[in-house]
C-alpha positions in Angstrom: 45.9 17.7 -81.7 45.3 19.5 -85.1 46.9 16.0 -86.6 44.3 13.5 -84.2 41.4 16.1 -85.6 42.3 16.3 -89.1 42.8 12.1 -89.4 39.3 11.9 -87.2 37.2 14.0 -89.7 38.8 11.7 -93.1 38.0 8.6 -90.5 34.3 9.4 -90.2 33.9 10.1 -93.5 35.5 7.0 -94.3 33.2 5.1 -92.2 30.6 6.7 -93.0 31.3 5.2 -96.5 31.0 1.7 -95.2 28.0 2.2 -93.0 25.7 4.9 -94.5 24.6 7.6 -91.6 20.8 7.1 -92.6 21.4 3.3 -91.8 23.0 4.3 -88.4 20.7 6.9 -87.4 18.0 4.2 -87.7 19.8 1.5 -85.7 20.2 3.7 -82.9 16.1 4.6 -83.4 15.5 0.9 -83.2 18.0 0.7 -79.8 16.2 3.8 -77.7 12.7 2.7 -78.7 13.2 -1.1 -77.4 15.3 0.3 -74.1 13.3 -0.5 -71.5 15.6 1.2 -69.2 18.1 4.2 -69.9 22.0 3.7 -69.2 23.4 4.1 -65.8 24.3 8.2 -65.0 28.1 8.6 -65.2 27.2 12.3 -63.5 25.1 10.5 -60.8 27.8 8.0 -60.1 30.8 10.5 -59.5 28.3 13.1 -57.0 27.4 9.6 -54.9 31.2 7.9 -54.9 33.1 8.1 -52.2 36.4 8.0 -54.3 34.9 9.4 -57.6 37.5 7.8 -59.5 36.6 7.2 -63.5 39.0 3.9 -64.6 40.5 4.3 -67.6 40.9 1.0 -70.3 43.9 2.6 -72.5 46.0 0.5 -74.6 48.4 3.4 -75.7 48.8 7.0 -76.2 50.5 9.0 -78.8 53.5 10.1 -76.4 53.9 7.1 -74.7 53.6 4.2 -77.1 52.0 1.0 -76.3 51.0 0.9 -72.5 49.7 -2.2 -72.2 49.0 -3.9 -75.5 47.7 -7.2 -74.2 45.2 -5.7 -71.8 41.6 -8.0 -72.3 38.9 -5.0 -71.7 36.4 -7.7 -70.3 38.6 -8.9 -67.4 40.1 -4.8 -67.0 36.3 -3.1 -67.0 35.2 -5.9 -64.6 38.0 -5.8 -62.3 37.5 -2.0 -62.1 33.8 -2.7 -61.7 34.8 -5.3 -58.6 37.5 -2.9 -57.0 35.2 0.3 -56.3 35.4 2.3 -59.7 32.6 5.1 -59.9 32.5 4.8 -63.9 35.2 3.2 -66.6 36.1 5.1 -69.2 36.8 3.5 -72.4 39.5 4.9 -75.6 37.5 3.6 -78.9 40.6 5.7 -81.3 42.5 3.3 -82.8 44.7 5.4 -84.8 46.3 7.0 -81.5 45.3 5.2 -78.4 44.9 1.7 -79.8 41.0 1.2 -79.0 37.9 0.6 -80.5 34.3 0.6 -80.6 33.6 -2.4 -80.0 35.6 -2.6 -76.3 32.3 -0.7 -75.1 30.2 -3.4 -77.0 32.4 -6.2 -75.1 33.0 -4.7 -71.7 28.4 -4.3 -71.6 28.6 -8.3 -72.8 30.4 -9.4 -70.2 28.2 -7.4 -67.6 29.5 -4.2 -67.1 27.2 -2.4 -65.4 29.1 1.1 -64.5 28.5 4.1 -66.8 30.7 3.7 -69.9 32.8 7.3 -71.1 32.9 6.9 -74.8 36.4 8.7 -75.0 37.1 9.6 -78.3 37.6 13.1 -80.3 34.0 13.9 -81.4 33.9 16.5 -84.1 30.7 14.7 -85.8 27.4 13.7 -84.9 27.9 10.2 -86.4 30.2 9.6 -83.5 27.5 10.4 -80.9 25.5 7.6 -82.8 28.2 5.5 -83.0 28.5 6.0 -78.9 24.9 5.0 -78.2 24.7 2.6 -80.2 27.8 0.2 -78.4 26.5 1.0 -75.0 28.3 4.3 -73.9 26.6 6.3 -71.0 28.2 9.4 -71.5 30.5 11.0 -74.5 33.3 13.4 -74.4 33.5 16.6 -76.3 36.5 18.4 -76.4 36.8 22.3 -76.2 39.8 22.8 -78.1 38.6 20.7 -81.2 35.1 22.4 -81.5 34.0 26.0 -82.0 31.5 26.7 -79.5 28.4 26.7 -82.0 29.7 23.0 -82.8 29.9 22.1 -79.3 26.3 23.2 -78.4 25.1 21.6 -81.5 26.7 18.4 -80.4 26.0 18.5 -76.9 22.4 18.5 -78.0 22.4 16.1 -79.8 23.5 13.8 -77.4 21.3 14.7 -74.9 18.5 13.5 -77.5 20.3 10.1 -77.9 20.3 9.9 -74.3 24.0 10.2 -73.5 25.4 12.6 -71.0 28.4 14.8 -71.8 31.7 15.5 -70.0 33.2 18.8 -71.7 36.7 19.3 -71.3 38.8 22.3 -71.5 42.6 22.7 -70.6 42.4 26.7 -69.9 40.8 29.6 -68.9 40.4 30.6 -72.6 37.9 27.9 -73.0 35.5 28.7 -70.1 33.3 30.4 -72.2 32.0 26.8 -73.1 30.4 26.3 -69.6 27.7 28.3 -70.5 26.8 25.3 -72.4 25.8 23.8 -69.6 27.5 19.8 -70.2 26.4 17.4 -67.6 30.0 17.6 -66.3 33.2 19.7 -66.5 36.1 18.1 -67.0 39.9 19.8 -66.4 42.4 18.1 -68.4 46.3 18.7 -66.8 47.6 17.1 -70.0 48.5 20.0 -72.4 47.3 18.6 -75.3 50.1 20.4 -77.6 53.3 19.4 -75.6 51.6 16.9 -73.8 52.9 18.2 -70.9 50.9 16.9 -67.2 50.7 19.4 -64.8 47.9 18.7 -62.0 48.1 22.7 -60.8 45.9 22.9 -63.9 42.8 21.7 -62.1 43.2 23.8 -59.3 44.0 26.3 -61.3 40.6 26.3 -62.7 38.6 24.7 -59.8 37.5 27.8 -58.3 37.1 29.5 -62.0 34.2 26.6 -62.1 30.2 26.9 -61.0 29.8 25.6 -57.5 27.0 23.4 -58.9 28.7 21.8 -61.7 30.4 17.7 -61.5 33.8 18.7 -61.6 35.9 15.9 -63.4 40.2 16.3 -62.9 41.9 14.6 -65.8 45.5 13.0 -66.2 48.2 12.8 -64.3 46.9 11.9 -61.4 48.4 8.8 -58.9 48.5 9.4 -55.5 45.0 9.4 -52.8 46.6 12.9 -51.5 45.6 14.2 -55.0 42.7 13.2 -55.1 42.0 14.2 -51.6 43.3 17.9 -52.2 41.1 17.9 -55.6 38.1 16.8 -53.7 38.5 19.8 -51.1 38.6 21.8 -54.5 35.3 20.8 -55.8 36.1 18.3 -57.9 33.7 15.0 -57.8 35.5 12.7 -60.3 39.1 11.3 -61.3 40.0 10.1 -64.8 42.6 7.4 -63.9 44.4 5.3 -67.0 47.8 4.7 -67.2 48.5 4.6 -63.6 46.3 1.8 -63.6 47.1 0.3 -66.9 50.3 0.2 -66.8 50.6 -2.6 -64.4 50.0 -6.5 -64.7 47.0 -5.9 -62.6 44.6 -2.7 -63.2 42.2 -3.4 -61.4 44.2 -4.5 -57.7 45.8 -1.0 -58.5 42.9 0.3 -58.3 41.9 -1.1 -55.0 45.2 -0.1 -53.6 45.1 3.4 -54.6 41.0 3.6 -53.7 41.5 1.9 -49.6 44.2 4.8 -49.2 41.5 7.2 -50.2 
């Protein structure tokens, strides 16, 4: 994690280099005064689903290598779309997990109409830009790379461009940031320093959680019995990826795993 947070913070600046922040800032300006109509509610979605799931589009991850390196992220986020997903979440690190920005750009082009998750590891503002700008509904913000005055600052922010925000902590040491009030709660079972999955973690914490908040379980998850005994917990949404991505067909996995739920 300190590695992924150091290389993000030379990559922004680094881009920021090759597309000034001024000139961003008034892009996005130009894109939420000429919306006619705001992007769909990744919160909303997961409260009215009956299966909550969250589809992941993830190309690799740092433990696991290449997953699926020939996935097309038109064909994945529209078969998710067509098989029952609540929202799609989409990696845009390239370093790490193989993604980019412009999968959210291409996966809106083709139609997608879900919420977008711009899944990345925002420790700058310029990234929240860089989120509403390709299309994302919603951004995450990750406990254990921010210090709390960071994260409210961030969480603001977004809230101003319009995106919602899925906070996600990995302990009980990090439930101070719930007082920040994010638009969802998310309980990531994936220790991010061994990268060890244990799904106890979310209901571990479940009952740590406000009654009132969108509870969002994270990783590791593959069976409808999960998801069934995190629903009883409180939880409202399931970040699926590699369960899905790692086979030929994402999206019919999908469908499998959401008619047994």
């Amino acid at each position: 994690m300190e590695e992924i947070v150091a290389w993000k913070r030379v990559e922004v600046e680094q881009m920021k280099a090759e597309l000034p922040a001024r000139t961003l800032y008034q892009e996005v300006e130009r894109i939420i005064t000429t919306t006619t109509s705001p992007q769909p509610s990744m919160c909303e979605a997961l409260l009215a689903s009956q299966t909550g799931i969250i589809a992941e589009f993830k190309r690799r991850s740092p433990s696991k290598g290449w997953i699926n390196e020939g996935a097309n992220v038109e064909q994945v986020t529209l078969d998710y779309e067509r098989n029952g997903a609540a929202a799609v979440s989409i990696l845009t690190d390239h370093r790490y997990f193989g993604g980019e920005d412009n999968y959210v750009v291409r996966a809106r082009e083709a139609g997608l109409k879900l919420p977008v998750l711009y899944k990345n590891f925002v420790v700058d503002e310029y990234q929240l830009f860089q989120a509403r700008k390709c299309g994302a509904s919603a951004a995450l913000l990750i406990a254990a790379d921010l210090r709390k005055e960071e994260c409210r600052d961030l969480l603001h922010i977004a809230h101003e461009l319009g995106l919602e925000v899925l906070l996600e902590m990995h302990g009980e040491e990090e439930l101070d940031y719930v007082e920040l009030e994010p638009d969802m709660c998310g309980i990531n079972n994936r220790h991010l320093g061994t990268f060890v999955t244990d799904v106890r973690t979310s209901f571990e914490m479940a009952r740590r959680l406000p009654s009132d908040v969108c509870k969002v379980s994270e990783s590791g998850i593959s069976n409808p019995e999960t998801v069934s005994a995190l629903r009883l917990s409180g939880f409202h949404g399931f970040l699926i990826g590699e369960y899905f991505m790692k086979t030929s067909d994402p999206g019919a996995a999908l469908k499998s795993l959401s008619e047994k739920i």
